[in-house]
GUDRENTOR-44587 format. One record per atom (N, C-alpha, C, O): residue number from 0; residue in three letters; atom name; y, z, x. Coordinates in nm, 3 decimals. Layout:
! GUDRENTOR-44587
> NUM;Ala;CA;Y;Z;X
...
//
This chain:
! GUDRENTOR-44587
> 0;Unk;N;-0.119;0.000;0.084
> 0;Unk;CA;0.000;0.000;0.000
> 0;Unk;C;0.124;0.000;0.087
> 0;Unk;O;0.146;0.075;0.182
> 1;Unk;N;0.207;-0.102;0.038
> 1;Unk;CA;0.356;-0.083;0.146
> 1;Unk;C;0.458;-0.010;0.092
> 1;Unk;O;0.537;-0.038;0.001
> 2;Unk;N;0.446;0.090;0.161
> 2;Unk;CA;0.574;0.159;0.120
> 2;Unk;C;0.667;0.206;0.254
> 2;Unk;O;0.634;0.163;0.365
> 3;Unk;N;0.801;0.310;0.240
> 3;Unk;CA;0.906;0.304;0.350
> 3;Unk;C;0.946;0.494;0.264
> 3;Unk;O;0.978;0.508;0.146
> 4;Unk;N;0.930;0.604;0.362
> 4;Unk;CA;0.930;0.705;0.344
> 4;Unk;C;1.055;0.753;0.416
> 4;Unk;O;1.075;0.748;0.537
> 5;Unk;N;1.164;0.817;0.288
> 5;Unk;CA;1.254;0.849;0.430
> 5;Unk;C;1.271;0.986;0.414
> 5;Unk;O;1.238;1.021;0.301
> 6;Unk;N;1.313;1.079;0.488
> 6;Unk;CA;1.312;1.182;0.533
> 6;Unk;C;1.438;1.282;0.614
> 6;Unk;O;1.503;1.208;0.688
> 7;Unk;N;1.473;1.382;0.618
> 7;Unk;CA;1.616;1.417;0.716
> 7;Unk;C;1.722;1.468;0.647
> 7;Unk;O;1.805;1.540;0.702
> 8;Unk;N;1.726;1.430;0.507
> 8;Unk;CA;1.857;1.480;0.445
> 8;Unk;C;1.836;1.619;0.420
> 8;Unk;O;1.737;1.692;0.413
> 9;Unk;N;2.004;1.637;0.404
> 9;Unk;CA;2.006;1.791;0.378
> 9;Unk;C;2.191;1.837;0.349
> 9;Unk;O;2.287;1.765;0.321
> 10;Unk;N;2.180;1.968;0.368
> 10;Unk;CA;2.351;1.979;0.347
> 10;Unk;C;2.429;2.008;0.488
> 10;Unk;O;2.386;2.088;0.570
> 11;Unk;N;2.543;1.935;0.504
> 11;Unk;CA;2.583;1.937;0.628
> 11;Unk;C;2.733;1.965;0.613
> 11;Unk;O;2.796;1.917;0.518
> 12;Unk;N;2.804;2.060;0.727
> 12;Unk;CA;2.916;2.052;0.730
> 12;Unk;C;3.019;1.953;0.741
> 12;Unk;O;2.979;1.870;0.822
> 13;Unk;N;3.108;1.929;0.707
> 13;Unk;CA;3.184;1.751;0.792
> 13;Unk;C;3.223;1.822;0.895
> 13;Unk;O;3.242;1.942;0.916
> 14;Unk;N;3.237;1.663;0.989
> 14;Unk;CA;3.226;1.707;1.112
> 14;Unk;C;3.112;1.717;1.204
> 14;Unk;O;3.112;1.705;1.327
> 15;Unk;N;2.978;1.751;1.091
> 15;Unk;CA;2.816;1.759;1.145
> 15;Unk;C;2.764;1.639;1.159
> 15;Unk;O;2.822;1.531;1.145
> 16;Unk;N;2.604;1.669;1.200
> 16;Unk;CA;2.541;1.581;1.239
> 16;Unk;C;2.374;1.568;1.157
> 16;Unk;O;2.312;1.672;1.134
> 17;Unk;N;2.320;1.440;1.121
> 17;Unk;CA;2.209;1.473;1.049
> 17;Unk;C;2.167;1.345;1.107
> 17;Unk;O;2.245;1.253;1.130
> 18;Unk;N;1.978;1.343;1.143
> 18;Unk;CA;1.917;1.218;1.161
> 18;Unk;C;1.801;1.185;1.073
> 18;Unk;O;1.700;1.255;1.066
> 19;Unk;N;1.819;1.093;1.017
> 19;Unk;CA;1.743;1.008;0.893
> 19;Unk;C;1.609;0.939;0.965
> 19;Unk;O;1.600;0.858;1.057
> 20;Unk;N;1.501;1.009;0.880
> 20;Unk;CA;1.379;0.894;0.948
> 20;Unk;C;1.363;0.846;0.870
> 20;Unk;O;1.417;0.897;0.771
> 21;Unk;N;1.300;0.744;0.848
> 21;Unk;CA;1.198;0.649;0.791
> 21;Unk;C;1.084;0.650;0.866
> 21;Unk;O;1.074;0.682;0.985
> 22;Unk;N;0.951;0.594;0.754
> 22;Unk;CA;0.826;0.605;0.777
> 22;Unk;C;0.765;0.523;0.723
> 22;Unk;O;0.712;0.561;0.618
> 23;Unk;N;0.742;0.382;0.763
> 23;Unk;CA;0.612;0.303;0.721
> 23;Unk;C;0.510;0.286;0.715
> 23;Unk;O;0.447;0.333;0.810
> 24;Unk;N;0.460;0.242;0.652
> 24;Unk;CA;0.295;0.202;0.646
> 24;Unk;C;0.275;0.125;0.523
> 24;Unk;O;0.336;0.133;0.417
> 25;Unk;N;0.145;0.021;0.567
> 25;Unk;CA;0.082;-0.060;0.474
> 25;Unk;C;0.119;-0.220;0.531
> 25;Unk;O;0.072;-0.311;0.464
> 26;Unk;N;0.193;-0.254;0.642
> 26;Unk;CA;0.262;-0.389;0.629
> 26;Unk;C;0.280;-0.350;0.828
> 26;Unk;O;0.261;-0.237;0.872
> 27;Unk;N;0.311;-0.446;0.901
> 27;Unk;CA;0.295;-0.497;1.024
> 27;Unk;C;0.445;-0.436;1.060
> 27;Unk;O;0.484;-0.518;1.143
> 28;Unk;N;0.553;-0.335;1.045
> 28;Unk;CA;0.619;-0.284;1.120
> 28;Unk;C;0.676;-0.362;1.175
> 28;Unk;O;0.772;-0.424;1.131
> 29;Unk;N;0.615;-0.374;1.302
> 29;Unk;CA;0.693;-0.429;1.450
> 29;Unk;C;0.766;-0.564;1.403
> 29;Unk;O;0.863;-0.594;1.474
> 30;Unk;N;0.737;-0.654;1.294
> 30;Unk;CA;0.771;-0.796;1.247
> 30;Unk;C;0.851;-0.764;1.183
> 30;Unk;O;0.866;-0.863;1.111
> 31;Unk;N;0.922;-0.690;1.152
> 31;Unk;CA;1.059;-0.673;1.049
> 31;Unk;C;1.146;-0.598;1.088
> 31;Unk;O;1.130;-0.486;1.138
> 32;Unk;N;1.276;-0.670;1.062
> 32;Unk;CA;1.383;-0.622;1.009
> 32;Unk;C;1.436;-0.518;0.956
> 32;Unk;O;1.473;-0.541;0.841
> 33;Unk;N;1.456;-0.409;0.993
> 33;Unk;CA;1.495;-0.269;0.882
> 33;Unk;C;1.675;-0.270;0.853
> 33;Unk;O;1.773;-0.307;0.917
> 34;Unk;N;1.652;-0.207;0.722
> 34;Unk;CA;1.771;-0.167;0.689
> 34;Unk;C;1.814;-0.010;0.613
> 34;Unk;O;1.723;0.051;0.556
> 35;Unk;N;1.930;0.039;0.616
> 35;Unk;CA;1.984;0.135;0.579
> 35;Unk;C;2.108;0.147;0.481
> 35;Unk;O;2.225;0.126;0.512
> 36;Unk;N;2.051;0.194;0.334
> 36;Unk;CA;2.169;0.134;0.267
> 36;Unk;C;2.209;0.328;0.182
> 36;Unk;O;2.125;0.417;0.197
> 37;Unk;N;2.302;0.348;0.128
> 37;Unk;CA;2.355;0.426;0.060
> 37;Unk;C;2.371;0.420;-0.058
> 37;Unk;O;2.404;0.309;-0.098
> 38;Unk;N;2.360;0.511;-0.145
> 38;Unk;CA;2.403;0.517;-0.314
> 38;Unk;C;2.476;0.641;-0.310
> 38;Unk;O;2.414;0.744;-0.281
> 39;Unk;N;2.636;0.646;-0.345
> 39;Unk;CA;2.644;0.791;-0.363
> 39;Unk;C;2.680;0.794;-0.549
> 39;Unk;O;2.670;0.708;-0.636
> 40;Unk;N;2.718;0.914;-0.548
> 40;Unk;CA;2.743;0.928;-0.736
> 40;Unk;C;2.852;0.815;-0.789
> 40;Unk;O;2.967;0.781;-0.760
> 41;Unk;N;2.736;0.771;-0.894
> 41;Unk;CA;2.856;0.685;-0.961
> 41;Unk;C;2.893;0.554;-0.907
> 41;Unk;O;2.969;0.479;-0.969
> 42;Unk;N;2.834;0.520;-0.778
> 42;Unk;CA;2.867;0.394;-0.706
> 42;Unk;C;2.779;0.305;-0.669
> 42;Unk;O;2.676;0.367;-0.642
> 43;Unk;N;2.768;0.227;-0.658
> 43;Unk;CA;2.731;0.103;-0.624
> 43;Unk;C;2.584;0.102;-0.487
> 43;Unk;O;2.618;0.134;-0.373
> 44;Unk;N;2.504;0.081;-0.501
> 44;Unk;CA;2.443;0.097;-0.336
> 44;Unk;C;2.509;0.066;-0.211
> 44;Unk;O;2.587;-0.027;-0.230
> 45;Unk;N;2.509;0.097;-0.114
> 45;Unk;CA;2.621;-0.021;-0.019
> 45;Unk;C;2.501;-0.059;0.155
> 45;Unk;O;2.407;0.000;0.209
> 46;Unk;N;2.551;-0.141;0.172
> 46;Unk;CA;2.507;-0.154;0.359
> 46;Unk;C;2.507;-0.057;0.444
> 46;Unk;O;2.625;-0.044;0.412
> 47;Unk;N;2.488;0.038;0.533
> 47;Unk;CA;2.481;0.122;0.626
> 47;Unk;C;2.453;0.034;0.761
> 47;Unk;O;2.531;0.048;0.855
> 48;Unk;N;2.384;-0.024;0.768
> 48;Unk;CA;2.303;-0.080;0.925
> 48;Unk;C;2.201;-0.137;0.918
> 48;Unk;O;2.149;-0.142;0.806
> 49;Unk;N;2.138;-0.198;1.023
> 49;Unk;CA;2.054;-0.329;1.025
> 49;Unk;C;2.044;-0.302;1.150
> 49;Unk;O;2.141;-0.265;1.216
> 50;Unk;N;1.874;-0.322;1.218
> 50;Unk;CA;1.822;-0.379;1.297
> 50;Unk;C;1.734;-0.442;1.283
> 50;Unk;O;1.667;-0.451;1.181
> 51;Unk;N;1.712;-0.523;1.430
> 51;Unk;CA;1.574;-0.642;1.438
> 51;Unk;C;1.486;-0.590;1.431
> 51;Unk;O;1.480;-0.469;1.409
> 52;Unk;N;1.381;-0.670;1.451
> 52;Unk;CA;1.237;-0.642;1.463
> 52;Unk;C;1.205;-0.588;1.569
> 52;Unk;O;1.106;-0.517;1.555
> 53;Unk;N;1.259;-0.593;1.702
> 53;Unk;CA;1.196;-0.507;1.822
> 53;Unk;C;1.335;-0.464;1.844
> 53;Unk;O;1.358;-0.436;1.962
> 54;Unk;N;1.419;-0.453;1.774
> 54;Unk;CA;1.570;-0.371;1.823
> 54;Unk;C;1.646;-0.386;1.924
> 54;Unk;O;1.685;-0.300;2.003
> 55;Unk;N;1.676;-0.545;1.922
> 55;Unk;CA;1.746;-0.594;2.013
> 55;Unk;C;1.909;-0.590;1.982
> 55;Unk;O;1.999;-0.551;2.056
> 56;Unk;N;1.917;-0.648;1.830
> 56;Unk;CA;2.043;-0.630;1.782
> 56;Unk;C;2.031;-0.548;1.633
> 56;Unk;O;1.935;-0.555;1.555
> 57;Unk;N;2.123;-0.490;1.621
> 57;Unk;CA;2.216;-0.378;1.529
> 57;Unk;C;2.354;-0.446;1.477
> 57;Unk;O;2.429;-0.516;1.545
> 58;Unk;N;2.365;-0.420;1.377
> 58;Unk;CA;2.503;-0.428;1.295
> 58;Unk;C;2.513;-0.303;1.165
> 58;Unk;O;2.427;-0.245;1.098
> 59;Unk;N;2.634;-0.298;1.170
> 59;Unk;CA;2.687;-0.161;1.146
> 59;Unk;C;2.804;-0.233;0.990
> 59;Unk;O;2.867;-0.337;1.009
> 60;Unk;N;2.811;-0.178;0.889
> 60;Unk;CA;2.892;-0.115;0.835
> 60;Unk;C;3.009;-0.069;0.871
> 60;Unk;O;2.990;0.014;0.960
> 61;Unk;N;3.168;-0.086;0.838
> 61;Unk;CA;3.262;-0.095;0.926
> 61;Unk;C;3.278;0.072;0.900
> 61;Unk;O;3.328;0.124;1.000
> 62;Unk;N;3.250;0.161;0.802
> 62;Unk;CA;3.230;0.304;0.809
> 62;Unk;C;3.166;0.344;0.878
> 62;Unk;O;3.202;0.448;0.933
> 63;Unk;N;3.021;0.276;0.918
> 63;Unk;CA;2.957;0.372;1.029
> 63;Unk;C;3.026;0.317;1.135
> 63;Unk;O;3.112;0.400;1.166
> 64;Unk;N;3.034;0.218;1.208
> 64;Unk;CA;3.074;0.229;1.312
> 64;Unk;C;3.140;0.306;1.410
> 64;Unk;O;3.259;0.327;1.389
> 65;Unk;N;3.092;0.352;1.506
> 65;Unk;CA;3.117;0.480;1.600
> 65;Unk;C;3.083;0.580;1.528
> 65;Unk;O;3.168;0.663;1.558
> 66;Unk;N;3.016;0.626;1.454
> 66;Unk;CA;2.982;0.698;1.443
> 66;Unk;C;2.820;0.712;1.350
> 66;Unk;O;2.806;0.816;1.286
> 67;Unk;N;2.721;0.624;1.346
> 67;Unk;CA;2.618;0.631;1.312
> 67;Unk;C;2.522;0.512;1.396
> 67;Unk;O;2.547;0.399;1.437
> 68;Unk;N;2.442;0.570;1.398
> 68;Unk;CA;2.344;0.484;1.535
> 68;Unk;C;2.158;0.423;1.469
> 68;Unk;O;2.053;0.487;1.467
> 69;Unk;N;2.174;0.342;1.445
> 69;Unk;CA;2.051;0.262;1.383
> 69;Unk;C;1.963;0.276;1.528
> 69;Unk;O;2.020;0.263;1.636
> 70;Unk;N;1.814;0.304;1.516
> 70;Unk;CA;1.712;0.296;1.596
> 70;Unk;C;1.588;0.224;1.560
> 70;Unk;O;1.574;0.180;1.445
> 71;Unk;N;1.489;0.206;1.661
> 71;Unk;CA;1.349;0.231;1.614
> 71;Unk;C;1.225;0.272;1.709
> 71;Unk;O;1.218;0.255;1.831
> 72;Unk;N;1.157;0.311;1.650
> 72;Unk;CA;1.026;0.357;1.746
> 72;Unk;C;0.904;0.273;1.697
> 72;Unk;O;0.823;0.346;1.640
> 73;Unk;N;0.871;0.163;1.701
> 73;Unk;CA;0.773;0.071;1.667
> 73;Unk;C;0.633;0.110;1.714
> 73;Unk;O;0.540;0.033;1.690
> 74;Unk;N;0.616;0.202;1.766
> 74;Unk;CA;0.484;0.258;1.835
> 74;Unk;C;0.420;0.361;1.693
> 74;Unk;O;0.305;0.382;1.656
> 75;Unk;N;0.581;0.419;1.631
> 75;Unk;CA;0.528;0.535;1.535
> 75;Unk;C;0.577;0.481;1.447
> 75;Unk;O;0.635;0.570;1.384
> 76;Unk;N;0.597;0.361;1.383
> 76;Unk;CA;0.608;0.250;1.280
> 76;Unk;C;0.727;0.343;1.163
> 76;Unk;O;0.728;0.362;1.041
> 77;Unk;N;0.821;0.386;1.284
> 77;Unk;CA;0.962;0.468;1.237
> 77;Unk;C;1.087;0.415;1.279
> 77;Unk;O;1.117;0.377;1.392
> 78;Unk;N;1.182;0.415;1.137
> 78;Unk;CA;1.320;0.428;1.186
> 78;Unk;C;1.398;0.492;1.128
> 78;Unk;O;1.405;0.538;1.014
> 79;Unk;N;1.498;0.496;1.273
> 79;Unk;CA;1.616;0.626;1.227
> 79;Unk;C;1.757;0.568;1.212
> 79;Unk;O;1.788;0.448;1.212
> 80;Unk;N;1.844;0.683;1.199
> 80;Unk;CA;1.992;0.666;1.118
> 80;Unk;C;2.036;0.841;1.151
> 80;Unk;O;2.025;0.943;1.084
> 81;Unk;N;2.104;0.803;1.327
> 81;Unk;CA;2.177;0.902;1.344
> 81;Unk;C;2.291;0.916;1.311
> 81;Unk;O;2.365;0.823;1.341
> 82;Unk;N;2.347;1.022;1.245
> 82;Unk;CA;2.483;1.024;1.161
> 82;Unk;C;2.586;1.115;1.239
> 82;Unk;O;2.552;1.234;1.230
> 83;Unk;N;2.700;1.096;1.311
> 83;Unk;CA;2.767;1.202;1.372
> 83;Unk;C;2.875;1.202;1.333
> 83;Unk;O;2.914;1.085;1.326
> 84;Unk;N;2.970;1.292;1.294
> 84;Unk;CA;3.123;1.283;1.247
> 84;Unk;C;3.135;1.322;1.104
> 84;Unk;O;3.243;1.325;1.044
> 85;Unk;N;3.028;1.351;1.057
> 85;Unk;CA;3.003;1.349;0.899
> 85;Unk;C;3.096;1.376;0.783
> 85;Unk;O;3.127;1.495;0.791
> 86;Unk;N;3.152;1.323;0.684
> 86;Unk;CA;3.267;1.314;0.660
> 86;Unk;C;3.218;1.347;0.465
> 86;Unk;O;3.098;1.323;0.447
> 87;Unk;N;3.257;1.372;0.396
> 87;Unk;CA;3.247;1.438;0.291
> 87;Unk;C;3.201;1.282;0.159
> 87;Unk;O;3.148;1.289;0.049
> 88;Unk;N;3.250;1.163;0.236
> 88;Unk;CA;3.244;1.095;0.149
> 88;Unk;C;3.146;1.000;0.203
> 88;Unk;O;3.126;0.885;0.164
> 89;Unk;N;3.084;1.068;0.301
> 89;Unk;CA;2.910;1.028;0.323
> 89;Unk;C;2.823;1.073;0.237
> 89;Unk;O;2.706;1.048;0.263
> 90;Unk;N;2.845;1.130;0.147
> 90;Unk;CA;2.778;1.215;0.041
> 90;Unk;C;2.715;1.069;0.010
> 90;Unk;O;2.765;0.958;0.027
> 91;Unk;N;2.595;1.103;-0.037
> 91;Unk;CA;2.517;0.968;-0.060
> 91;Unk;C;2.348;1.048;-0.091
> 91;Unk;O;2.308;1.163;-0.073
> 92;Unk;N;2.294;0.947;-0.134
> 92;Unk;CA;2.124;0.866;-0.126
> 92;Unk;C;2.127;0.806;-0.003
> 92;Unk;O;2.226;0.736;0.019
> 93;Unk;N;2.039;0.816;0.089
> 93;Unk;CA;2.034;0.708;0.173
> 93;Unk;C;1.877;0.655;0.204
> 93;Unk;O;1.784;0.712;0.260
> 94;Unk;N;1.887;0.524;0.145
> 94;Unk;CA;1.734;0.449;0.159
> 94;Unk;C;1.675;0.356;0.276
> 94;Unk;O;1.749;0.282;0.341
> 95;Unk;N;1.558;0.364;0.294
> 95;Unk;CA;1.539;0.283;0.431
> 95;Unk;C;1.454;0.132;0.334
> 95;Unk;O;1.375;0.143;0.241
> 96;Unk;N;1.508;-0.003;0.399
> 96;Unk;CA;1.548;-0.119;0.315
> 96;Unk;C;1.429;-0.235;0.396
> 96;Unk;O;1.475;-0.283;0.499
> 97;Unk;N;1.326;-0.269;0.369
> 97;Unk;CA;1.301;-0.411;0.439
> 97;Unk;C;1.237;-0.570;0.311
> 97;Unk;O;1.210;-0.564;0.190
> 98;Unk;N;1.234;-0.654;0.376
> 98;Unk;CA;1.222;-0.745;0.287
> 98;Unk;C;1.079;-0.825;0.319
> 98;Unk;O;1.057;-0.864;0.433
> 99;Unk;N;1.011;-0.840;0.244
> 99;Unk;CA;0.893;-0.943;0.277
> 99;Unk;C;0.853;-1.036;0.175
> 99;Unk;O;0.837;-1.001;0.058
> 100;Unk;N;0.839;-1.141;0.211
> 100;Unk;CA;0.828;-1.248;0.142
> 100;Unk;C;0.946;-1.269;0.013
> 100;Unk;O;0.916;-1.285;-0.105
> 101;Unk;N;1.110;-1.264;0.077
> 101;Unk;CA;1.173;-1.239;-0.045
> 101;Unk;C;1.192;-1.117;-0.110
> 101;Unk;O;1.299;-1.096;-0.168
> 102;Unk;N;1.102;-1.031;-0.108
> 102;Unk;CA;1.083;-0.923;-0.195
> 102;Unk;C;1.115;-0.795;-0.161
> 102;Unk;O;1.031;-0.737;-0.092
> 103;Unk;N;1.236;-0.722;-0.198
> 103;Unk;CA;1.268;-0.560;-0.160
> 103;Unk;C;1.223;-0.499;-0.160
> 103;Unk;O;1.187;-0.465;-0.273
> 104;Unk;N;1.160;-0.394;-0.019
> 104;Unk;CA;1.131;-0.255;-0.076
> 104;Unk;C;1.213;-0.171;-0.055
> 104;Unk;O;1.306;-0.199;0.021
> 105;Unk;N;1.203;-0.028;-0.124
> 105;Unk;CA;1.271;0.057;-0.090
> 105;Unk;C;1.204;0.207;-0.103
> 105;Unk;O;1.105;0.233;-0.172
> 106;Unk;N;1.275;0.295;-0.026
> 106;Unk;CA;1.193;0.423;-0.048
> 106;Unk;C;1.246;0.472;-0.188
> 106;Unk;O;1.282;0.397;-0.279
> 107;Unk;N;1.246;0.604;-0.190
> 107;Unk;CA;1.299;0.688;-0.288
> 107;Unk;C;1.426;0.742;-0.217
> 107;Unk;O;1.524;0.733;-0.291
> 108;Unk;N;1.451;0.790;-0.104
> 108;Unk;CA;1.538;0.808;-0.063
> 108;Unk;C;1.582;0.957;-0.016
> 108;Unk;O;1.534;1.051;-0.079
> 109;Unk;N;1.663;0.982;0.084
> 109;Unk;CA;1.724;1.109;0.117
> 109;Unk;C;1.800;1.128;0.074
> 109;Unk;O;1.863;1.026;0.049
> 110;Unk;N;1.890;1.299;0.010
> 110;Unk;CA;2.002;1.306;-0.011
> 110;Unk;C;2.053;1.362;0.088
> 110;Unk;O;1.990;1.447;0.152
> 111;Unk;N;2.204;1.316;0.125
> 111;Unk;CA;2.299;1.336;0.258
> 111;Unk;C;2.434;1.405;0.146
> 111;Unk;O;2.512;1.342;0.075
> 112;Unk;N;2.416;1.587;0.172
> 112;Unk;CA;2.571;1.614;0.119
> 112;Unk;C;2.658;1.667;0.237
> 112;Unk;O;2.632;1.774;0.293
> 113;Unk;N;2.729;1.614;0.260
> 113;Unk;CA;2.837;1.709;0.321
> 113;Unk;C;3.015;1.797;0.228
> 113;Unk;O;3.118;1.779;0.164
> 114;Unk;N;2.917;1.902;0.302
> 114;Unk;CA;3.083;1.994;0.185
> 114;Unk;C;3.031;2.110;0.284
> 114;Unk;O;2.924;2.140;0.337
> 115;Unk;N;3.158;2.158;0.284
> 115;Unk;CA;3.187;2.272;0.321
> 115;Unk;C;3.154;2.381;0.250
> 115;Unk;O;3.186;2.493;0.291
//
């Protein structure tokens, strides 16, 4: 079964720091593309980050930029979403995203609050 498990959320101060895993299985990993997208209340899903298949290139979301870091560990068929600077209106869902044959998956997702 293919599914994408993510993991890491929690409540964070702004200003803090939180790292997002993901966890695959069922489907060949190392051949795809991952992505990182957000839902917070009331809004829209949005983009977070993108990497390749062996993590050569990354693109960022002009919010994360400098301050959230897309990875992967293809050995432990995991990826992450380090978050630093954490800012109150990171408040979100955050889902780990890949596509095969056309077709979306997605996890269920982490919740990311930051509040004081």
């Amino acid at each position: 079964q293919v599914q994408v498990v993510e993991s890491g959320g929690g409540l964070v101060q702004p200003g803090g720091s939180l790292r997002l895993s993901c966890t695959a299985s069922g489907f060949t990993f190392k051949n795809f593309d991952m992505k990182w997208y957000r839902q917070a209340p009331g809004e829209e899903r949005e983009f977070v980050a993108f990497i390749t298949d062996v993590g050569l290139t990354t693109n960022y979301a002009d919010f994360a930029k400098g301050r959230f870091t897309i990875s992967r560990d293809n050995a432990k068929n995991m990826v992450f979403l380090q978050m630093n600077d954490l800012k109150p209106e990171d408040t979100a869902v955050y889902y780990c995203n890949f596509t095969q044959y056309r077709r979306p998956y997605w996890g269920k997702g982490t919740l990311v609050t930051v509040s004081s």
